[in-house]
SETI-913711 format. One line per 3 residues: number of its first residue (from 0); their letters; for each residue z, x, y of N, C-alpha, C, O, CB. Coordinates in Angstrom, 3 decimals. Atoms other than C-alpha are relative to their C-alpha. Last residue first. Glycine has a CB too. Layout:
BEGIN
NUM> A> Z X Y Z X Y Z X Y Z X Y Z X Y | ...
end
This chain:
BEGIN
81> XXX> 0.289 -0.416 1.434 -6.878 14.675 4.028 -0.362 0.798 -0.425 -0.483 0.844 -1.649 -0.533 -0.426 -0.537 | -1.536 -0.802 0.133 -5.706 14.111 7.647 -0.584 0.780 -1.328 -0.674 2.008 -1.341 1.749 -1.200 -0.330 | 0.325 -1.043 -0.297 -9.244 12.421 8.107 1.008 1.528 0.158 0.796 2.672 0.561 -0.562 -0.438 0.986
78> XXX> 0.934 -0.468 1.693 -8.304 9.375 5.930 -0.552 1.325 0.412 -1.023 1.976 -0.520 -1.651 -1.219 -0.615 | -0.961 0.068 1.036 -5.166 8.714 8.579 -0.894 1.006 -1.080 -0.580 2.012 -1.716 0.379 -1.728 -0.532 | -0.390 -1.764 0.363 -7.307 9.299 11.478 0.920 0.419 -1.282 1.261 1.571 -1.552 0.953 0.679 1.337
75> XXX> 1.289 -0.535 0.274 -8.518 5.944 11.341 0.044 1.225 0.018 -0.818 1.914 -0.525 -0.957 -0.366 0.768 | 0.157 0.410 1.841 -4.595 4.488 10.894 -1.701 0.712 -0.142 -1.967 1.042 -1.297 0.032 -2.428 -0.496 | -1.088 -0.449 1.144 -3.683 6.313 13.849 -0.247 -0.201 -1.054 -0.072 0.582 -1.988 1.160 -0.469 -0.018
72> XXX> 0.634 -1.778 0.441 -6.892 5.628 16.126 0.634 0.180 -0.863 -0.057 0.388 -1.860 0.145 1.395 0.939 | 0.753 -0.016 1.045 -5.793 1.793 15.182 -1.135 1.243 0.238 -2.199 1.431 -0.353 -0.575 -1.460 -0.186 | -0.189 0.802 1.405 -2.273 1.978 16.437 -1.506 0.004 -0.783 -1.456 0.213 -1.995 0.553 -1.778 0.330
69> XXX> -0.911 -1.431 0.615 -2.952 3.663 19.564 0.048 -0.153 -1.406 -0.488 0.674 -2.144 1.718 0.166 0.532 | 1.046 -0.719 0.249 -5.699 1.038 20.451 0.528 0.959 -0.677 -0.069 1.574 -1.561 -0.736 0.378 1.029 | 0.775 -0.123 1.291 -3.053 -1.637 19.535 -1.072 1.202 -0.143 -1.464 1.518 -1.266 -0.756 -1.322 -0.190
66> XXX> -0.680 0.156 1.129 -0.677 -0.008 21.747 -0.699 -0.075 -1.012 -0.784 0.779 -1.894 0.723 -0.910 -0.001 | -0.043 -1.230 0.055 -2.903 0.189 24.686 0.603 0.418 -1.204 0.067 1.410 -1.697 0.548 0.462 1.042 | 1.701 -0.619 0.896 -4.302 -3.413 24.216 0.666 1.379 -0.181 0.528 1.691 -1.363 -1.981 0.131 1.196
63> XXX> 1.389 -0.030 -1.241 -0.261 -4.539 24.397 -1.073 0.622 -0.295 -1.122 1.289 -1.329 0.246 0.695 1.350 | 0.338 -1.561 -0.258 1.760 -5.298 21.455 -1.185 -0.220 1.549 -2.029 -0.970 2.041 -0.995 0.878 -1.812 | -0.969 -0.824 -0.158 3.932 -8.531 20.941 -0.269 1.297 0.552 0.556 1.993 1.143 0.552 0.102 -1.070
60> XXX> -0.437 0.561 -1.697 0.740 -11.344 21.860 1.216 1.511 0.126 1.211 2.134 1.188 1.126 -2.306 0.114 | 1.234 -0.669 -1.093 -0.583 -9.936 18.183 0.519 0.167 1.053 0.752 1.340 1.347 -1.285 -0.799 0.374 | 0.978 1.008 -1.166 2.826 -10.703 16.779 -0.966 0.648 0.506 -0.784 1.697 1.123 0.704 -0.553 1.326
57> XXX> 0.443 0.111 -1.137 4.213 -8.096 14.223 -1.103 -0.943 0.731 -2.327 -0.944 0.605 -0.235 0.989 0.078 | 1.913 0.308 -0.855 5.093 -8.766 11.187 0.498 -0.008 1.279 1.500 -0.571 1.720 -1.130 -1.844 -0.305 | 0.401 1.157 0.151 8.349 -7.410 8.959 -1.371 -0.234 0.910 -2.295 0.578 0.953 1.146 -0.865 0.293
54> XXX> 0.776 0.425 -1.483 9.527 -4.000 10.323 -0.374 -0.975 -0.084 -0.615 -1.337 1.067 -1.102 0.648 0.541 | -0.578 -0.197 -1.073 12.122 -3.673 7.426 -0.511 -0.397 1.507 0.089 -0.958 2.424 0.183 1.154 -0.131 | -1.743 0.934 -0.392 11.179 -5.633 4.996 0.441 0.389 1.061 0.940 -0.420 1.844 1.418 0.235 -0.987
51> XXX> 0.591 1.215 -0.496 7.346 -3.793 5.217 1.172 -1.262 -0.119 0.983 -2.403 0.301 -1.419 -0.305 -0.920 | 0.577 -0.092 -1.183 8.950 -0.515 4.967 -0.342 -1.384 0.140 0.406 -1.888 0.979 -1.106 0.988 0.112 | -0.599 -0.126 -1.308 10.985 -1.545 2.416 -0.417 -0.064 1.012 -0.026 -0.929 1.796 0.442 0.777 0.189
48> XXX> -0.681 1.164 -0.275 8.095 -2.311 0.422 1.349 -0.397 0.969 1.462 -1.360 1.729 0.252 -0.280 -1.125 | 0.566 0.525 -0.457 6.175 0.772 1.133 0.319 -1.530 -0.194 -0.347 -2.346 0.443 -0.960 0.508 -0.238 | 0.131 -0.246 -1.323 8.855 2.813 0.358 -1.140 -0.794 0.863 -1.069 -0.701 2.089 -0.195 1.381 0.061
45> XXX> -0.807 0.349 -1.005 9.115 1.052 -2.858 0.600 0.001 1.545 1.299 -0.791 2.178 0.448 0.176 -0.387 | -0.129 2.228 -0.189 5.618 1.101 -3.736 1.281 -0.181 0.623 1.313 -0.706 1.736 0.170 -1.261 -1.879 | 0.569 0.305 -0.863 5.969 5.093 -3.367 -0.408 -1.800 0.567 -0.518 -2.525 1.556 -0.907 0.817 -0.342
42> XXX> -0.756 -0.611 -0.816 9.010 5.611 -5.523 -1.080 -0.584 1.539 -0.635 -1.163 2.530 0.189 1.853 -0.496 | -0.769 1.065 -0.193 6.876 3.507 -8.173 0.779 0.603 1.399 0.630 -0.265 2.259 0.951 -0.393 -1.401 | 0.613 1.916 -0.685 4.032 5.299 -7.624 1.018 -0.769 0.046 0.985 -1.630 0.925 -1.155 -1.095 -1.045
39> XXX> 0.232 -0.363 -1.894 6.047 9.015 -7.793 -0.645 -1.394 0.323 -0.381 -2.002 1.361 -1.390 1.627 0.575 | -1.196 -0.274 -0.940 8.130 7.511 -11.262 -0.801 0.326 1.565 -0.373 -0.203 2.591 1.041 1.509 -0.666 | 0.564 -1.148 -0.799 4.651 7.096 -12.958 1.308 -0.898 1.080 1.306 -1.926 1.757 -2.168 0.172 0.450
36> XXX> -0.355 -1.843 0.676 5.197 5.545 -16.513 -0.408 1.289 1.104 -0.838 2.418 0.871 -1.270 0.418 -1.685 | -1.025 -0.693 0.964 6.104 2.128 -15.902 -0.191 1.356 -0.251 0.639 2.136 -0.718 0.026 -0.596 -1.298 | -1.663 -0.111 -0.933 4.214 1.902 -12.331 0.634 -0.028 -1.535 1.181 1.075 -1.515 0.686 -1.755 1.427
33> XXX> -0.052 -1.189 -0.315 0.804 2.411 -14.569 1.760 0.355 0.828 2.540 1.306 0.800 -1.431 0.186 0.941 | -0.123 -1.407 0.935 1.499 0.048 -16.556 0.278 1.050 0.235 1.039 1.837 -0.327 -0.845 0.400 -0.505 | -1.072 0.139 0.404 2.123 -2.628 -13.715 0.324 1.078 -1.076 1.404 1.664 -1.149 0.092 -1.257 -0.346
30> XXX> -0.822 -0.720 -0.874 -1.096 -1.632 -11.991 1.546 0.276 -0.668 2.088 1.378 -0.586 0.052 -0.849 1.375 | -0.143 -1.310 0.013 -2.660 -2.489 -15.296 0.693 0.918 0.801 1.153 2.005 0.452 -0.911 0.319 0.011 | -0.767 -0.584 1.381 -1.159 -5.908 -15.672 -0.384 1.944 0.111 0.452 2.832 -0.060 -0.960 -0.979 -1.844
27> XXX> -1.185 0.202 -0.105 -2.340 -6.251 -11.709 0.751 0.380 -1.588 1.601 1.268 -1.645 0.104 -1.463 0.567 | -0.555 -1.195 -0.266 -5.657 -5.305 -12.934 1.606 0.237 1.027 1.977 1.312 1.499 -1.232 0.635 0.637 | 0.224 -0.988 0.982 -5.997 -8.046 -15.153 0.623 1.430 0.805 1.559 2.144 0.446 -1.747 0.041 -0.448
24> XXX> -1.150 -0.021 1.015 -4.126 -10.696 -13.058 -0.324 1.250 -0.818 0.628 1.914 -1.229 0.099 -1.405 -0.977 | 0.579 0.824 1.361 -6.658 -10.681 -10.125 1.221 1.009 -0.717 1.736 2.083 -0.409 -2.134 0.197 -0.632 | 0.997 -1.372 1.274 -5.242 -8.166 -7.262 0.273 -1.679 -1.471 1.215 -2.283 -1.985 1.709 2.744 -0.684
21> XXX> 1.501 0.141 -0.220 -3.494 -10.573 -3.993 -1.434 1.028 -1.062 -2.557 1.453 -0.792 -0.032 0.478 1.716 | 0.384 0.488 0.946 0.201 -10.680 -4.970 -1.350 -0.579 -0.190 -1.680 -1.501 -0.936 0.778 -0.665 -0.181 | 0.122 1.956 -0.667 1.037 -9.774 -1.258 -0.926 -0.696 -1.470 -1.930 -1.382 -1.279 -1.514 -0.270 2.179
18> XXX> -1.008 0.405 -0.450 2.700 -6.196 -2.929 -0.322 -1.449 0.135 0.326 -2.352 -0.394 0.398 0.718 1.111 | -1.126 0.402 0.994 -0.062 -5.760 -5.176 0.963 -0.445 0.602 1.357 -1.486 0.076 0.518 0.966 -0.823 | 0.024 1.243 1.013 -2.528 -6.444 -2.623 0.188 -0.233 -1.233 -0.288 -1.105 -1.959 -0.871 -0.453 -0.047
15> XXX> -0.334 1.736 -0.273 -1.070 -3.986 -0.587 -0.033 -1.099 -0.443 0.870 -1.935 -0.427 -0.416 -0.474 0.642 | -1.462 0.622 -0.503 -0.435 -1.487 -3.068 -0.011 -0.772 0.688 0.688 -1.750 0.425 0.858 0.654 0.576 | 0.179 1.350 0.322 -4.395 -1.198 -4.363 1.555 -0.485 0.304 1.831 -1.660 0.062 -0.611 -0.244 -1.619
12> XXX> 0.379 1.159 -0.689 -5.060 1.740 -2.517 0.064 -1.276 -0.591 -0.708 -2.125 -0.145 -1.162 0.136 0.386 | -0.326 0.188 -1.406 -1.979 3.482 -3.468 -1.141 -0.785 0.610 -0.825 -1.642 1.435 0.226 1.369 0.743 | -1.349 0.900 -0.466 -2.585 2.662 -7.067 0.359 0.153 0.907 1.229 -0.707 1.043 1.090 0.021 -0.533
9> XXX> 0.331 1.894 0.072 -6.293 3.532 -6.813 1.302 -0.562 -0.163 1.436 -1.710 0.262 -1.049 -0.686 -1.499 | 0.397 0.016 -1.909 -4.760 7.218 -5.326 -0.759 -1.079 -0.224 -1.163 -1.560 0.835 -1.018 1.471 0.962 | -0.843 0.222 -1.015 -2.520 7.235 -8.539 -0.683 0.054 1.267 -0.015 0.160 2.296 1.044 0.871 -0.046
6> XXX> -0.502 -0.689 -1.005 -5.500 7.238 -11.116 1.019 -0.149 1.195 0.495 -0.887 2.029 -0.833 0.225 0.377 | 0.375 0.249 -1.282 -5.456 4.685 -13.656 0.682 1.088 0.643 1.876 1.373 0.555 0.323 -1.379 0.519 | -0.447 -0.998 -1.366 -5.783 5.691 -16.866 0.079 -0.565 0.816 -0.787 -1.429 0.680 -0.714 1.021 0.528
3> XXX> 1.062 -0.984 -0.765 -6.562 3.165 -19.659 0.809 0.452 1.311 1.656 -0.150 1.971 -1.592 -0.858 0.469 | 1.476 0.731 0.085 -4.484 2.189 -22.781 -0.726 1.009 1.343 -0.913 2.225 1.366 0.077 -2.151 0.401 | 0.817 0.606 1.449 -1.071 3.709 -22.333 -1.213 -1.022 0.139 -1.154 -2.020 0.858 1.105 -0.881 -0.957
0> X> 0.189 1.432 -0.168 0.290 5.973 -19.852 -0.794 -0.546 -1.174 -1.484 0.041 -2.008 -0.712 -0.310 1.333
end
């Protein structure tokens, strides 16, 4: 890559707010560097853009409490998978 590094596990945490065009312009140009010369980030942005075409948003009112509780052990066990 050219100019400065960016590690691929700050381009997975910074994919959402690359996708919802929410990362200041500077490090958006860098995200963009880094996706030219790293085939597994780009592969991975796109699965995470599909993904989010495909299931689109979910309504609060749509899930029930049991659901959401399920839903946010899942994502807090996510960083403990690691």
């Amino acid at each position: 890559m050219k100019g400065i590094e960016i590690p691929c596990q700050q381009i997975v945490e910074w994919v959402t707010d690359y996708l919802e065009d929410a990362l200041p312009d500077e490090t958006r140009r860098l995200v963009d560097e880094h996706l030219t010369d790293c085939p597994p980030c780009r592969r991975y942005l796109d699965q995470i853009r599909h993904t989010v075409q495909t299931l689109g948003t979910v309504d609060d009112d749509a899930l029930s409490p049991d659901a959401w509780t399920a839903l946010r052990t899942a994502f807090r066990n996510v960083d403990r998978r690691s």
